[in-house]
Structure formats: C-alpha cells, structure tokens
C-alpha positions as CSV (number, residue, x, y, z in Angstrom):
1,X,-9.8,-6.3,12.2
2,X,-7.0,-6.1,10.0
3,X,-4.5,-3.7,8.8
4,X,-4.4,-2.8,4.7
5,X,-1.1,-1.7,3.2
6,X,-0.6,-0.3,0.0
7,X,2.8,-1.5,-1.1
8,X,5.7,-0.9,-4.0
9,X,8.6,-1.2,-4.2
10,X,9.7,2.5,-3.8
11,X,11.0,4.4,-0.9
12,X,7.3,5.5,-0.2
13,X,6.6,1.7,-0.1
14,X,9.3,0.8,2.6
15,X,8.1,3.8,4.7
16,X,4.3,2.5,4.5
17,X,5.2,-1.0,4.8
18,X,7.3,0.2,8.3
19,X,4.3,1.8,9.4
20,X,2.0,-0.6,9.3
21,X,3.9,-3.2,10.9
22,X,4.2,-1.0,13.6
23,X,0.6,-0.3,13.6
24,X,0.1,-4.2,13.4
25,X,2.2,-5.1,16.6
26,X,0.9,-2.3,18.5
27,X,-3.0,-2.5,17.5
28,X,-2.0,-7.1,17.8
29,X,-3.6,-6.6,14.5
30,X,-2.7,-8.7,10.6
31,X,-1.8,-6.8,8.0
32,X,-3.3,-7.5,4.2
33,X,-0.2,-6.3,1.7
34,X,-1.6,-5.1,-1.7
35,X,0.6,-4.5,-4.3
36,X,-1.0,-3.7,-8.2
37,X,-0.8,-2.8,-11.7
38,X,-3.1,-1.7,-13.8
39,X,-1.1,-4.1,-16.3
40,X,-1.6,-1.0,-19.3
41,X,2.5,-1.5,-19.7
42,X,5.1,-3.8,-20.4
43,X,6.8,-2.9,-17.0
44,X,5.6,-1.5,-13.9
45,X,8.0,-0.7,-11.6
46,X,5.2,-0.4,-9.1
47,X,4.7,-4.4,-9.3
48,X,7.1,-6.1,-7.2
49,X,9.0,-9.1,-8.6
50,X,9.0,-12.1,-6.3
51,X,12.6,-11.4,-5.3
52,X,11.3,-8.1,-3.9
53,X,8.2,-9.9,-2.3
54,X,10.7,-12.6,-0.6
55,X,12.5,-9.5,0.7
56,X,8.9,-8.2,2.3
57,X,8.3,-11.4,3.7
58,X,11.6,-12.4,5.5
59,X,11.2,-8.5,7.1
60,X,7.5,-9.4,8.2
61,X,8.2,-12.6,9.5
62,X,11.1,-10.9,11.3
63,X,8.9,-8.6,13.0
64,X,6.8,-11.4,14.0
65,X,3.1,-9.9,12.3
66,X,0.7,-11.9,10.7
67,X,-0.2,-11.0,7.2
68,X,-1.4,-12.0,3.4
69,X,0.3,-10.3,0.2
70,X,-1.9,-9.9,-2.5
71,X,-1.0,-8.5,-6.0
72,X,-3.6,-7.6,-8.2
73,X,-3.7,-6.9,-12.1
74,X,-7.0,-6.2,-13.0
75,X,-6.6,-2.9,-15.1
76,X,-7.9,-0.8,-12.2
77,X,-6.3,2.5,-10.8
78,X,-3.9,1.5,-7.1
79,X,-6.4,3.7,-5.5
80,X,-9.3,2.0,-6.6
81,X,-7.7,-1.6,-5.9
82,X,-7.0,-0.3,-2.0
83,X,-10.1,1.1,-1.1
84,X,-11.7,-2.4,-2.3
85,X,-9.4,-4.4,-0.6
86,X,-9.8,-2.5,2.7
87,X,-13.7,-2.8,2.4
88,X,-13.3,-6.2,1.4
89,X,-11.2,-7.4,4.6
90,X,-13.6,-4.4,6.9
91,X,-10.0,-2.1,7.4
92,X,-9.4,-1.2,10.7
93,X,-6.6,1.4,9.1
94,X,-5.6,1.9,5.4
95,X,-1.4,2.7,5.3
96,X,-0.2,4.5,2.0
97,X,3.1,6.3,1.6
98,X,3.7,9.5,-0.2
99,X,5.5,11.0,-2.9
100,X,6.5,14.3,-3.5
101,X,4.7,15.7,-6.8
102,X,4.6,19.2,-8.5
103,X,1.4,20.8,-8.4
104,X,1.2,20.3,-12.2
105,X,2.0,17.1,-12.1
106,X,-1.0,16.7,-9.4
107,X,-3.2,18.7,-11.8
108,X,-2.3,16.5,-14.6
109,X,-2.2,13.1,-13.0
110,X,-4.6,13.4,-10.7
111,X,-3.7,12.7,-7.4
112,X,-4.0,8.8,-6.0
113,X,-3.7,9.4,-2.4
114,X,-6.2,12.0,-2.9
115,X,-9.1,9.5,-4.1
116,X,-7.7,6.8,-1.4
117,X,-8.3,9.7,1.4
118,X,-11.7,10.9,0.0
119,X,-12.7,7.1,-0.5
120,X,-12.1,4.9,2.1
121,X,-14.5,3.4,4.3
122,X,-11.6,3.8,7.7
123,X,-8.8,5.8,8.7
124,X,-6.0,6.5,6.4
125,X,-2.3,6.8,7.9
126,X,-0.3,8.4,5.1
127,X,3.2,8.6,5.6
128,X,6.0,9.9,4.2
129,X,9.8,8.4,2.6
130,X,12.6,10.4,4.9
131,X,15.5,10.5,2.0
C-alpha cells in the first residue's frame, strides 16, 4: 500500500505534506508525492520549482519515509490527476490540504477537494494550514 499526497508549494501543501509523513511512519507505509499543472498558464504557482522539490526531499529523507515525487502537466484538473494517481498506485489514503474559499468563490470555481472527496477510490485525509 502506499500513501498519495497532493502537494504545492502553499501553506495548505506543507500541512498535507506533514500529514502524510506522519501517516507514512505510522501506517510503515511510502508515500507517492504529486504535484501538477494543468500547464493552461505561463506560471503556476501551484508547480513547484526544483529548488522547492530539493526542499521536499531533504525534509522526507529527514524523516526517514520512503517515497516517489511525480509532477504532471498533462492539461488535466489537480483533482483529476490525484484521484488517478491514487488508483494507479491502489491508495491506501489520499492526503490534500485545504484552503479557505468564499462560498462564491466555491460556486464559481467549483470546488477541487470536493471532486477529490466524491471521487476517490480510498480514504481522504484533508487537512488544514494553521496560519
């Protein structure tokens, strides 16, 4: 079994990123980092830059889990690209991290941890940034 995380480099991505290492050392489980873009602008702040991803992997190889990073630009939605990847690898959990949104903004945008919840094949841990 192995351990999905949906990560960016964002508050909310630290605070899922946190979680699922825990999860990982307590479940003696890998973890399969995914981080994405849809690629639709010139930058996305969402997709980390390898300086970031050197920063993810001196932190997970401090905490002493074993895990893949994958980043993805395929043109598809971070919800759609999560729910694959945690099917693909047969998820034990999924981890997300949340951000606080208006209700119009969720009307508007749509909601991604909403389709990852209603989606996924296993258990969702959604967890939030403490500011």
């Amino acid at each position: 079994m192995t351990i999905v995380v949906g990560f960016v480099p964002t508050p909310e991505g630290e605070a899922a990123l946190s979680a699922a290492i825990s999860e990982a050392r307590r479940r003696e489980e890998p973890l399969h980092i995914v981080n994405t873009s849809r690629g639709d602008s010139l930058t996305d702040s969402r997709f980390a830059s390898e300086p970031a991803l050197d920063e993810v992997r001196a932190r997970l190889d401090g905490a002493g889990v074993v895990y893949e990073i994958e980043q993805l630009v395929r043109g598809q939605e971070a919800s759609e690209e999560l729910v694959e990847a945690a099917d693909r690898v047969k998820a034990s959990l999924l981890v997300i991290g949340l951000r606080r949104r208006s209700p119009t903004g969720k009307l508007i945008t749509g909601s991604q941890a909403q389709r990852i919840l209603l989606d996924a094949n296993c258990p969702v841990l959604a967890v939030k940034a403490s500011y």
